[in-house]
Each structure stands twice: as C-alpha cells, then as structure tokens.
C-alpha positions in Angstrom: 119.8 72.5 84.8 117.3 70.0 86.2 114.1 72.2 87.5 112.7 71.6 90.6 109.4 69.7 91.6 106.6 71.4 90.6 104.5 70.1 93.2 107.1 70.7 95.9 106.9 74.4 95.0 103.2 74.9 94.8 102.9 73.2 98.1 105.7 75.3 100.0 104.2 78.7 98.3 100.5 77.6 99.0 101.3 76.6 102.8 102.6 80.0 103.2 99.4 81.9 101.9 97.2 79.6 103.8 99.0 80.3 106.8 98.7 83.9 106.7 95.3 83.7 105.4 94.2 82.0 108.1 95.9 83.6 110.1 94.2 86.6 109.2 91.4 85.5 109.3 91.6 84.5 113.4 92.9 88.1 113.5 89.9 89.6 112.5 87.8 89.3 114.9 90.1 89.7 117.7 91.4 93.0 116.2 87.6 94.0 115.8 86.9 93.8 119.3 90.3 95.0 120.6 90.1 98.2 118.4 86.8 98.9 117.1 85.3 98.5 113.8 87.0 102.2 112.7 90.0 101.0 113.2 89.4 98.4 111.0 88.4 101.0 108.7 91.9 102.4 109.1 93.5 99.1 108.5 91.6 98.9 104.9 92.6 102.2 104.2 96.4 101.3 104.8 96.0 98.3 102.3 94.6 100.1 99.6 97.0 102.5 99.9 100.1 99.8 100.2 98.3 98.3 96.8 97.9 101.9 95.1 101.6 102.7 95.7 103.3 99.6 95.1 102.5 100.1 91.4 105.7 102.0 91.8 107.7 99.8 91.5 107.7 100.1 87.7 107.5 96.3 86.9 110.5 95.5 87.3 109.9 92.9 90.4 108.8 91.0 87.3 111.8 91.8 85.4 114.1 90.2 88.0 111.7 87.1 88.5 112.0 86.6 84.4 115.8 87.1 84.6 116.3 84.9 87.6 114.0 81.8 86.2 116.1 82.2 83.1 119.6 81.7 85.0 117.3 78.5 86.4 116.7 77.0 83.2 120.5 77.0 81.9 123.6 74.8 82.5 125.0 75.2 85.7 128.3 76.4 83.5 126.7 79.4 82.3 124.6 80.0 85.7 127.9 80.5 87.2 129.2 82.4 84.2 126.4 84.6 84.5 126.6 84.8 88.7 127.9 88.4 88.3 125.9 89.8 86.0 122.6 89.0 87.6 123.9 90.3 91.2 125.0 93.5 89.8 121.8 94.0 88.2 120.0 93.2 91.5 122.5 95.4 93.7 121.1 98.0 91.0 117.5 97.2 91.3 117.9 97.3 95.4 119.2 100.8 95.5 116.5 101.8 93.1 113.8 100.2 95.1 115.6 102.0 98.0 115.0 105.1 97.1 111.5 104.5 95.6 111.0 103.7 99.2 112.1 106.5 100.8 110.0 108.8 98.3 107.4 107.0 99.3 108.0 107.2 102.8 107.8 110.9 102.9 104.7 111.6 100.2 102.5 109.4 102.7 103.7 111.1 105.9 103.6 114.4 104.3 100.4 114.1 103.4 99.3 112.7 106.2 97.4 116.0 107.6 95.4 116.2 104.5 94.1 112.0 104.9 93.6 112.8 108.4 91.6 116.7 108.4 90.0 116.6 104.8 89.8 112.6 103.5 88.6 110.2 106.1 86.0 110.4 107.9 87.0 109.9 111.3 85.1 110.4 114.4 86.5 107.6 117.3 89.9 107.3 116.3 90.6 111.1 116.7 92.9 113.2 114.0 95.8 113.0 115.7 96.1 109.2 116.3 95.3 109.0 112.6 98.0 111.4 111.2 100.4 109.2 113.3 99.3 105.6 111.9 99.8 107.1 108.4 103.6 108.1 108.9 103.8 104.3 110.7 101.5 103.3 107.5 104.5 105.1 105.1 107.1 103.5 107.0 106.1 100.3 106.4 105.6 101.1 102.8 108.8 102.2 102.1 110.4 98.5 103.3 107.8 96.9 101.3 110.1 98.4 98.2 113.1 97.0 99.1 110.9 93.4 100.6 109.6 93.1 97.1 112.7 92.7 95.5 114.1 90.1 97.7 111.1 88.0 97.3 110.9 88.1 93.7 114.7 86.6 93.7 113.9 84.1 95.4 110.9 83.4 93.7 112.3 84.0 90.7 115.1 81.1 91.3 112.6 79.1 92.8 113.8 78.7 96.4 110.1 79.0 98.2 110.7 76.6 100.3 113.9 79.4 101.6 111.3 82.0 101.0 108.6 80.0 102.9 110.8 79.4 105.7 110.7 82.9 106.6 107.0 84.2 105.1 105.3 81.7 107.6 107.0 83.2 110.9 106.0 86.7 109.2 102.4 85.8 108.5 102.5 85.4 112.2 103.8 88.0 113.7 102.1 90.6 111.5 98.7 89.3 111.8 98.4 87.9 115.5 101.2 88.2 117.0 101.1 92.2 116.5 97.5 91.5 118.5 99.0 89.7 121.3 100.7 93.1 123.3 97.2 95.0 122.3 95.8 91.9 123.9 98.2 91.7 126.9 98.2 95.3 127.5 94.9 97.0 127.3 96.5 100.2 128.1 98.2 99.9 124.8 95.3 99.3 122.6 95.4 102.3 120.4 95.7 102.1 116.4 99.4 103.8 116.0 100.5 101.6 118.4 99.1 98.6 116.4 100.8 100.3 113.1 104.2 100.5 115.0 104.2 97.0 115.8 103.5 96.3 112.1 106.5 98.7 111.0 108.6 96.6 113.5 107.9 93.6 112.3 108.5 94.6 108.5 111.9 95.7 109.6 112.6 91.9 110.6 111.8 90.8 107.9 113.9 92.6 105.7 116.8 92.0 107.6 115.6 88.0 107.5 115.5 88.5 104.0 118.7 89.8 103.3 120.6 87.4 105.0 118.5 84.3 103.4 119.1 86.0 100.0 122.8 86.5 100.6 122.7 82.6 101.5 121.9 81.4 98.8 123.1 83.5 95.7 125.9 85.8 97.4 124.2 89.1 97.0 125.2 92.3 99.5 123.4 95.5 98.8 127.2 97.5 98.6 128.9 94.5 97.2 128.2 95.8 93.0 128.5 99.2 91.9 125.2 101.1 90.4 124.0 100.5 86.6 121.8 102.4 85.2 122.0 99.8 81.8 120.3 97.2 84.0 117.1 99.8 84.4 116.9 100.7 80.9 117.1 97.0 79.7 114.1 96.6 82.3 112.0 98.9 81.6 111.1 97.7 77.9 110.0 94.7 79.6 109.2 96.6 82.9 107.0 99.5 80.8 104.1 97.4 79.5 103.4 95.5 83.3 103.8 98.9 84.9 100.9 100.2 82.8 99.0 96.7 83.6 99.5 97.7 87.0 99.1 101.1 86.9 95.5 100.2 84.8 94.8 97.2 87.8 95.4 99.5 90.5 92.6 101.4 89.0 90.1 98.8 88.3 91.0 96.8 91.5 91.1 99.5 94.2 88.9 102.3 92.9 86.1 101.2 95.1 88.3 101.1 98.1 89.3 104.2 97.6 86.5 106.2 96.3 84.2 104.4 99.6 87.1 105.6 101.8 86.1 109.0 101.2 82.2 108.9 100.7 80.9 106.8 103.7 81.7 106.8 107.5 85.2 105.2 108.6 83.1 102.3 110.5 81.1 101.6 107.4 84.5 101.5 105.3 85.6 98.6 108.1 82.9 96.4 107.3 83.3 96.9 104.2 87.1 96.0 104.7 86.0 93.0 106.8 84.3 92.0 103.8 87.1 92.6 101.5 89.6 90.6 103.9 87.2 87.5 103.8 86.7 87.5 100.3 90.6 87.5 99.7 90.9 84.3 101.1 91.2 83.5 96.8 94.1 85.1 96.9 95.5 82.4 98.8 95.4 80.3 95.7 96.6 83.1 93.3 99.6 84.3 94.9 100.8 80.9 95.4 100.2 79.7 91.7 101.9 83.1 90.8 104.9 83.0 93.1 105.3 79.0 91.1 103.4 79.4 87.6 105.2 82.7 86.5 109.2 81.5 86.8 108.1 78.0 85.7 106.2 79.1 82.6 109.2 82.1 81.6 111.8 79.3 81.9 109.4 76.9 79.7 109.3 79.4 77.1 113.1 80.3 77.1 113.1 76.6 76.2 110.6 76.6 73.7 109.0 73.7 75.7 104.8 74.5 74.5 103.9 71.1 75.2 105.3 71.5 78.8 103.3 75.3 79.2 100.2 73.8 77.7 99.9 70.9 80.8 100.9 73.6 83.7 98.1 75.8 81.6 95.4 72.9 81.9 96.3 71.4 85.7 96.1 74.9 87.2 92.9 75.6 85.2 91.7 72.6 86.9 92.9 73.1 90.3 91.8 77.0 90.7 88.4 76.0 89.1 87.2 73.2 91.3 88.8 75.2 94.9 87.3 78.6 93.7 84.5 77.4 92.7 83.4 75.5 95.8 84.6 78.3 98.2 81.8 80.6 96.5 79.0 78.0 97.1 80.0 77.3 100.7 81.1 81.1 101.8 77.8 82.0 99.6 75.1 79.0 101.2 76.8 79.0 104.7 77.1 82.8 105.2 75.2 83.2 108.3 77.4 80.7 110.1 80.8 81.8 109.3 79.7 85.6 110.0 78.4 84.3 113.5 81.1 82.8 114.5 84.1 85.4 113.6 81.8 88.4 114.8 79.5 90.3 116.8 76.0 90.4 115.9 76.6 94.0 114.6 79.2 93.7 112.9 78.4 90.1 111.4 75.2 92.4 110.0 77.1 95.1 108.2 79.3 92.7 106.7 76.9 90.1 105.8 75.1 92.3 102.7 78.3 92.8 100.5 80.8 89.7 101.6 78.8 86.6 99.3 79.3 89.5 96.3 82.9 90.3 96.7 83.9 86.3 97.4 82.4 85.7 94.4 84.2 88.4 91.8 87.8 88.0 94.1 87.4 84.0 93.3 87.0 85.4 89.0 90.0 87.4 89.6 92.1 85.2 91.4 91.4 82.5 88.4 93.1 85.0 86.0 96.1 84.6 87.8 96.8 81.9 85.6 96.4 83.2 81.7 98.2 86.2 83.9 101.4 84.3 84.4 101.2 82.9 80.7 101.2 86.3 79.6 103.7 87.6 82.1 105.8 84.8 80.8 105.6 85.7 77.2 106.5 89.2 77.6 103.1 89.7 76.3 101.9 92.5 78.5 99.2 94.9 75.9 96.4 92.3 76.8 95.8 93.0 80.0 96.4 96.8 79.6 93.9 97.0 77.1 91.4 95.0 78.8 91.6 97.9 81.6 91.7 100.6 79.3 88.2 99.3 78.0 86.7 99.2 81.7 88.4 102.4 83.3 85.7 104.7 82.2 83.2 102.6 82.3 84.2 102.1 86.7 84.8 105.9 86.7 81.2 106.6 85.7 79.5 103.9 87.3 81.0 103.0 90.6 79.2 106.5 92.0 76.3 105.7 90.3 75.6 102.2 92.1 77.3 103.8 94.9 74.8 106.9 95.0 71.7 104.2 94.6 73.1 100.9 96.6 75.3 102.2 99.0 78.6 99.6 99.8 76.4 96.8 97.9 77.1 99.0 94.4 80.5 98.8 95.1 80.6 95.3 95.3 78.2 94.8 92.4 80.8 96.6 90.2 83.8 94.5 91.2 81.7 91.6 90.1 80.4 92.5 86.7 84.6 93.9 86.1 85.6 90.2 86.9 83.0 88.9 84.8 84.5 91.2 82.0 87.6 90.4 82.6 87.4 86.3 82.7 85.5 86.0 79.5 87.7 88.2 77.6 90.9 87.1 78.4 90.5 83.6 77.8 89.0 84.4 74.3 92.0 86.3 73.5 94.4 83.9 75.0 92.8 81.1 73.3 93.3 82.9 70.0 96.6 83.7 70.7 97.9 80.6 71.6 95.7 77.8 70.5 97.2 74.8 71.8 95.5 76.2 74.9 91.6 75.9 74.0 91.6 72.2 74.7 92.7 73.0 78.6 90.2 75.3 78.8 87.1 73.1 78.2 89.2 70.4 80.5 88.7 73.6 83.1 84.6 74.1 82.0 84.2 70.6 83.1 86.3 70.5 86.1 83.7 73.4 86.7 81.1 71.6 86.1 82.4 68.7 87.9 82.6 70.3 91.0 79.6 72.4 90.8 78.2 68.5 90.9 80.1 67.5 93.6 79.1 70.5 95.9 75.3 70.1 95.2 75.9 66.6 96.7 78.6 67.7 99.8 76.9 70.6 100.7 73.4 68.9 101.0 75.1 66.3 102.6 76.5 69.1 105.3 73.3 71.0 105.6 71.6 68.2 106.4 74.4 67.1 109.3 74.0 70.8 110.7 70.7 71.1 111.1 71.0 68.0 113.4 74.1 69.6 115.3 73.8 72.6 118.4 77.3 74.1 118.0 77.9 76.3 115.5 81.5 75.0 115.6 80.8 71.7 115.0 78.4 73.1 112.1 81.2 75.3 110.6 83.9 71.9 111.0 81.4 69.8 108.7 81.0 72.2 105.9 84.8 72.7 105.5 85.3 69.0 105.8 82.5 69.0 102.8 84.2 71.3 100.8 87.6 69.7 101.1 85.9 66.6 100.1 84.1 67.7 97.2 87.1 69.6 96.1 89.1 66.3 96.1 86.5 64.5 94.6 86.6 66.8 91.6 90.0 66.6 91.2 90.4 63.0 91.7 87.7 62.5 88.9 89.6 64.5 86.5 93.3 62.7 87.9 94.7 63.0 84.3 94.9 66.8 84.0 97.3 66.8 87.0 100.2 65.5 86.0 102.0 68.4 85.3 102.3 68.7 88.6 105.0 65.6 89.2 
C-alpha cells in the first residue's frame, strides 16, 4: 500500500497541537482572572490526576496504533482480508476501555471527600465546590478511556488530517470556549461549573469520534462480539509500555503531586501556570508522536532501516533547532511574555520556576523521538529501566529541594531527570542500533547551528525592543526572531529533511 505524505501528516498533527496550545495559552490568563489563581491550582491538580490515571490504560492504545500502522503498510488485498479481524479486536479494546472508564469514574468521585477535607489545601474555593469539580474531574476521565482509543485508530491508520478535523474544534471549545459563558455570565463563574462545561464538551467529542471512526473503517461499538484473545495477545506487547508508563507517571508527575499536597492551593496554581507554559514543547512531541510512531512500526514491518534511519535524523533536526530556540527566547525574554499574559502578582510567582521547567519539558519532549523508535521496535525495557534508576533517587530528593527551595526544587529536579534521561537514551539507542549515531551528530550540529543563529536573532530583537513602547509590538519581534532563526537553521542543514517528502 502506498503510505501517505509524510509531511502532510506532521503538518495536520502539528496544526492541531499548535492550536490548542495556543489556545491555551490565551486561556490562561483569562481563566486567571475569571476564577482566581486557586482555581488554577485546581485545574493543575485535575491534569495530574488525568496523567496519573491514564496509565491505565495498560498500553494497549499503543498496541492498536502498531496493529493499525501494520494493516497500513500491506496490500490493499490483505487490508481488506484482514478488515474483520482488526474491528473485532478494537470492538474488544472499546468495551475494555469502557469499563476501565467507569472504574475510574467512581475511584475519583469516591474519593473525592478525602482530596477535598484531607489533601488540598483549599481555602477560597470552599470544600464543597471542590468535592463537586472532582466527580466532574472523574467524569471527564472516564471518556478520556474510551477517547484514547478512537484516536489511536486513527492515528494508528494515519488519517490526522480526519482526526485533525475534529481535535482543532475541540482544542476550542475546551480551552476558551468553556471561558466564554464564565465570561458572559459572571453569575456563573464558579470552578464546578467550569469542570461541567469541560465534561460536556468531552462528551462531543466522543460522539464526533465515533461517527468519524465509523466513517472511515466501519467500526460500531456492538457491531463484534467480545474477545478476550485480542487482550492477551496485547498485553505481551501492552506489559512492557504499561510499566514505561507506570515508571513515567512517576518520574513525570511526582512533583505535581507531591507540591499538590505540601504548599498552598494558590502556590500549586502558579506553579501550574508554570507547568502549562512550559508544555508549549509538547506541541512538537505529540505531533511527531501521533506521525513518527505508525510511520516508524510500518518501516520496520518492512524491514526498511534506511527509510527509519532518515525519519530518525530529520526529526532529530527539526525538534533540535525549534526546542532549542524556544528555551533561549522563553529563557532571555521572560519578563515580557509573563507581563503580558498576567497580573503583576501572578506574573511574579510564576516567573522564578517557568525558565527551569521550559527548559527540562523542551529535553523531554526531544525524547519523543528515540521514544517512537523504540515504541516501534517493540523495544520497551529501555525506558523502564531508565526510570527504575531515577525513581528513588526523585523519591528521596524531590522533598529535599522542596524542603530547602520551595517550588524552585521542584523544578530543579525535573531538569537534572531530563538531563539523565536525554544523555542516556541516546547512548543506548546508539549502541543498539548503530546506523543511528551518524543522525545524531547531524542533530549536535543542527544544535549548534541554531544556538548560532539565536545569538544573532535575538540580539537582533533585543536591540529592535528596546527602541519599541508596546510590549506587543516587543513580544511580535521576538517570535518573528525565533521563527526566523528557526528557519535559518533548518534551511542551512536542508539535506537532513528529506525524509520528510
């Protein structure tokens, strides 16, 4: 079967993250001022706990992806021979998500009390509005189960521009168009009411999804009966990401959690301010992922190495030279962007962690792609390993910096994990597979490339604002310096791309 533009792909799954990354990022403020910066502290707590609990799902989301990037890669003859095998064995991974769901559903909202009275620390929002928002915060969990799925067969088939169709509208609605009654309505500006509006909108959603999945492939939930065969089968594969994730969730939200419950619900919200601004990487990740993964798995059921090796080196050099230039501008031009998204009190207790946590977010959103290789490999002891190793070492420290730094120690230990992390999986990947060194030190020079290019951009854009009264106008010439140094880096190295025709 001919596979689809590679480039057409990265663009539709990267338009959707931008979208509801910047989105988000207009939110912010807004939502700051509408609901109060303990609300916000709210808001972090129901993403860490969305993250914690999506592990799950088992790994089996990356089970279906593999399966359905395979049916990608063959004949159309044996795609179609092989239709009703893989839409039983998603009818079988729906219920199952299903019902994961609905256990999830009622451990949040059962415990709800407990987060509420004995957990956070809550003194504006009141109990009672926060023992509500968490059984709107389970709600909206559970569909995530079922949400997951649908994505990943989509993703896994490579329809994101289908997939894209939808996720852009949903971006929307879940970041400012929840805002907009809040907004409208100041009698309704409360923080369960915000949480409803989310759960509504996730309920869209999955009903959007459903019908675009049963579009394109056929597939009704009732339409197959159950098999428990097809959860066996995936749960060889599914067993050794479940205890990456399992292991991630630990590394990655242990200092969301652990701050949740040591420092006041306001200072958990600039600290999830922080967090939100810093995931602006992730734009770059997930969309890489969403492509890289299926691409890479089909590459390999080919036995195509040359083929892995240039999607290997052009997203090395891509996610080096944007990462890399979003830490010096986020990092040099601080003060600015805080200023203009926030109050002066808030821009304050955001301003001391966010340069640290853009900075190890950009390391871990460059792993996506040695990630993806070894997602696509079935190689999955790497990464579990690699978190095995840092586990204790979080555990013990995190309350240590915490204890002497406050928020800051937090942030200082996400950093030194992703510095870990980067440097050690490379090395092993490299000896694993080493057709892959060469790409590598194309990527060490991209870096160094664009390191080059943003000395000369960014003194080029300091020296424009300085001259300029408008912090708007300020804030339009540094992004029109980084998108021009980023370009410029790329353009210079022109001949690592072209695994991206």
């Amino acid at each position: 079967m001919q596979l689809r533009n590679l480039t057409t792909l990265l663009f539709a799954s990267f338009s959707g993250k931008l979208v509801y990354a910047m989105a988000s990022l207009a939110a912010l403020p807004l939502a700051t001022r509408l609901l109060g910066a303990e609300a916000m502290g709210m808001v972090g707590f129901f993403t860490t706990l969305l993250m914690v609990l999506m592990v799950a799902e088992g790994g089996l989301t990356s089970n279906i992806i593999h399966r359905m990037a395979r049916s990608v890669a063959v004949s159309p003859q044996k795609a179609r021979r092989n239709r009703a095998a893989d839409l039983s064995m998603v009818s079988s991974y729906f219920a199952t998500f299903t019902l994961i769901g609905a256990i999830a559903f009622l451990g949040v909202g059962l415990a709800s009390g407990f987060m509420a009275e004995h957990w956070l620390s809550i003194e504006d929002v009141g109990k009672a509005a926060a023992r509500q928002s968490l059984w709107y915060m389970a709600g909206f969990i559970a569909l995530n189960f079922p949400i997951m799925l649908l994505q990943a067969v989509l993703a896994g088939k490579e329809m994101q521009l289908a997939l894209n169709a939808l996720y852009v509208p949903y971006s929307l609605l879940r970041t400012l168009g929840v805002l907009l009654p809040l907004y409208l309505f100041p009698g309704m500006r409360s923080i369960e009411f915000y949480f409803l509006l989310q759960v509504i909108v996730q309920v869209s959603y999955l009903l959007a999804l459903l019908w675009v999945v049963h579009g394109k492939t056929g597939f009704l939930p009732w339409l197959y009966r159950f098999k428990m065969g097809y959860l066996r089968r995936g749960y060889v594969y599914g067993r050794g990401v479940l205890l990456i994730s399992i292991t991630s969730v630990l590394t990655t939200q242990y200092d969301k959690l652990y701050l949740s419950g040591r420092i006041t619900l306001e200072a958990f919200g600039y600290y999830t301010l922080a967090t939100t601004l810093a995931g602006v990487a992730y734009i770059f990740s997930t969309a890489f992922n969403s492509v890289l993964f299926p691409r890479m798995a089909a590459c390999f059921s080919a036995n195509d190495e040359r083929s892995v090796e240039r999607i290997h080196t052009a997203s090395l050099c891509i996610m080096s030279s944007v990462l890399v230039l979003l830490c010096c501008a986020v990092v040099l031009f601080k003060p600015l962007v805080l200023g203009i998204l926030f109050a002066p009190d808030v821009a304050a207790g955001v301003s001391s962690v966010v340069g640290i946590l853009v900075v190890g977010t950009s390391l871990q959103s460059l792993l996506i792609v040695p990630f993806a290789l070894q997602l696509a490999t079935k190689w999955t002891t790497l990464a579990f390993r690699l978190n095995v190793v840092a586990i204790p070492l979080m555990l013990l420290g995190l309350p240590l910096l915490v204890e002497r730094w406050g928020s800051n120690g937090a942030a200082w230990m996400w950093l030194l994990y992703n510095i870990y992390s980067v440097l050690l999986t490379f090395f092993f990947v490299c000896k694993r597979h080493p057709y892959l060194t060469k790409g590598v030190f194309t990527g060490l020079k991209v870096l160094a490339m664009s390191i080059t290019a943003g000395v000369v951009f960014f003194a080029a854009a300091n020296a424009v604002c300085e001259r300029l009264v408008s912090d708007y106008y300020r804030l339009g010439v540094v992004v029109v310096a980084t998108v021009v140094a980023v370009l410029a880096s790329l353009v210079l190295n022109r001949k690592s791309l072209l695994a991206f025709r």
